[in-house]
BASE-164653 format. One record per residue (C-alpha): residue number from 1; residue in three letters; x, y, z. Coordinates in pm, 1 decimal, always signed. Layout:
BEGIN
ATOM   seq   type         c1         c2         c3
ATOM   NUM    ALA          X          Y          Z
...
END
This chain:
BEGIN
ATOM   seq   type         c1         c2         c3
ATOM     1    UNK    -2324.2    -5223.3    +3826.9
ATOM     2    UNK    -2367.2    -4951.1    +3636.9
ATOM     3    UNK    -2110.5    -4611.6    +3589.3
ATOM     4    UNK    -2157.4    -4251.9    +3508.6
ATOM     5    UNK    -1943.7    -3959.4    +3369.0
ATOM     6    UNK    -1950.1    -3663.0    +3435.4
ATOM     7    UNK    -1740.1    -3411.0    +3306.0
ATOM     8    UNK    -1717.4    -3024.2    +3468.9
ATOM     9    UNK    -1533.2    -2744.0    +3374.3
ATOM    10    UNK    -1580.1    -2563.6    +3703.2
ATOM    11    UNK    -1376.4    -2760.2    +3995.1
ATOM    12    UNK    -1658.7    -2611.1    +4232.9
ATOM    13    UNK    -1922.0    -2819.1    +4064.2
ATOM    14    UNK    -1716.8    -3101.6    +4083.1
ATOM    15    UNK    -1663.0    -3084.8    +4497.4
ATOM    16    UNK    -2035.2    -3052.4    +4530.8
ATOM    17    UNK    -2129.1    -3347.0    +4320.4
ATOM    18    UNK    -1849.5    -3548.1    +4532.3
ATOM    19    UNK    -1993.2    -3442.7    +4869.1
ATOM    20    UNK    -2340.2    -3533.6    +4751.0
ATOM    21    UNK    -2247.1    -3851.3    +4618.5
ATOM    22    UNK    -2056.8    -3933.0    +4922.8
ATOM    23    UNK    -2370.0    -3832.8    +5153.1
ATOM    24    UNK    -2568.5    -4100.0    +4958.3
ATOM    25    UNK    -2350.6    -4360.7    +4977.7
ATOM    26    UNK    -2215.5    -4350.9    +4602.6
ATOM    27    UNK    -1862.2    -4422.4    +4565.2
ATOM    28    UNK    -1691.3    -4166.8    +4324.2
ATOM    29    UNK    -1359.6    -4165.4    +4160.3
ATOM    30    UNK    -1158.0    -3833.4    +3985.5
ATOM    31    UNK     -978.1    -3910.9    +3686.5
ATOM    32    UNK     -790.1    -3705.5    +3500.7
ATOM    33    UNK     -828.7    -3629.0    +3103.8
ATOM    34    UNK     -511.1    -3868.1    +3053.9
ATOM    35    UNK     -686.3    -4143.5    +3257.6
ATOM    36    UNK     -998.1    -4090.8    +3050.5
ATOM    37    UNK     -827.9    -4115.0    +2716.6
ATOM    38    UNK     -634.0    -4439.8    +2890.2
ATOM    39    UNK     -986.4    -4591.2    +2966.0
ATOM    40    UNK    -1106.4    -4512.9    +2617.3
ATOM    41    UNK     -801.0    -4672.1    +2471.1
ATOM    42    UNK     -886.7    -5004.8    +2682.4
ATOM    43    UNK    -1246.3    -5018.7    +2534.8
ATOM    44    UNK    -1155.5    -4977.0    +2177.7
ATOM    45    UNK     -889.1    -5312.1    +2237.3
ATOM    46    UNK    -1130.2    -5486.7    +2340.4
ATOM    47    UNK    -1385.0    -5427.7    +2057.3
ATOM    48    UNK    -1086.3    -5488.3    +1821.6
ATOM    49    UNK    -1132.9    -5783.1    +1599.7
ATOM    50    UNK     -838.9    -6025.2    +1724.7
ATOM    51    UNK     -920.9    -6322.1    +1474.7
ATOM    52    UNK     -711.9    -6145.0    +1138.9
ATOM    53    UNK     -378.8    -6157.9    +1110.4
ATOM    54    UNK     -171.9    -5860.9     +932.9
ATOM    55    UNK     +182.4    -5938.1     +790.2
ATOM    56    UNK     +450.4    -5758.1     +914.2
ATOM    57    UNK     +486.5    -5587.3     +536.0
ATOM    58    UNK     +142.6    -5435.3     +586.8
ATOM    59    UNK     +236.0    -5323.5     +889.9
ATOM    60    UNK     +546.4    -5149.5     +800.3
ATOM    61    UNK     +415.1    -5022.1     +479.2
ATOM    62    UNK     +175.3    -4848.9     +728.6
ATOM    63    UNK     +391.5    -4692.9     +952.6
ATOM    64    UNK     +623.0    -4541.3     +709.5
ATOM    65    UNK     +264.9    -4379.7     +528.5
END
């Protein structure tokens, strides 16, 4: 399976590209920009490199930078 943005400034453009989809068969799902960001987010944890550790000093001393 396969998934495609799309991203529309005009809400009319939107509504026709639903009802099109919809007419073929293609399921379709609105997401807001928080959502987005949320699904970026959950992409960029996964691609994190989990095998290092960090102390807890370096991660202070980073949070007070």
């Amino acid at each position: 399976m396969k998934t495609l943005v799309i991203q529309s400034k005009n809400p009319s453009e939107i509504k026709f590209l639903s009802n099109l989809l919809k007419k073929l068969g293609i399921d379709a799902k609105w997401m807001n920009s928080e959502e987005i960001e949320d699904f970026g987010m959950s992409v960029l944890m996964k691609q994190a490199d989990r095998k290092k550790k960090v102390s807890r000093e370096v991660i202070l001393k980073k949070l007070k930078a």
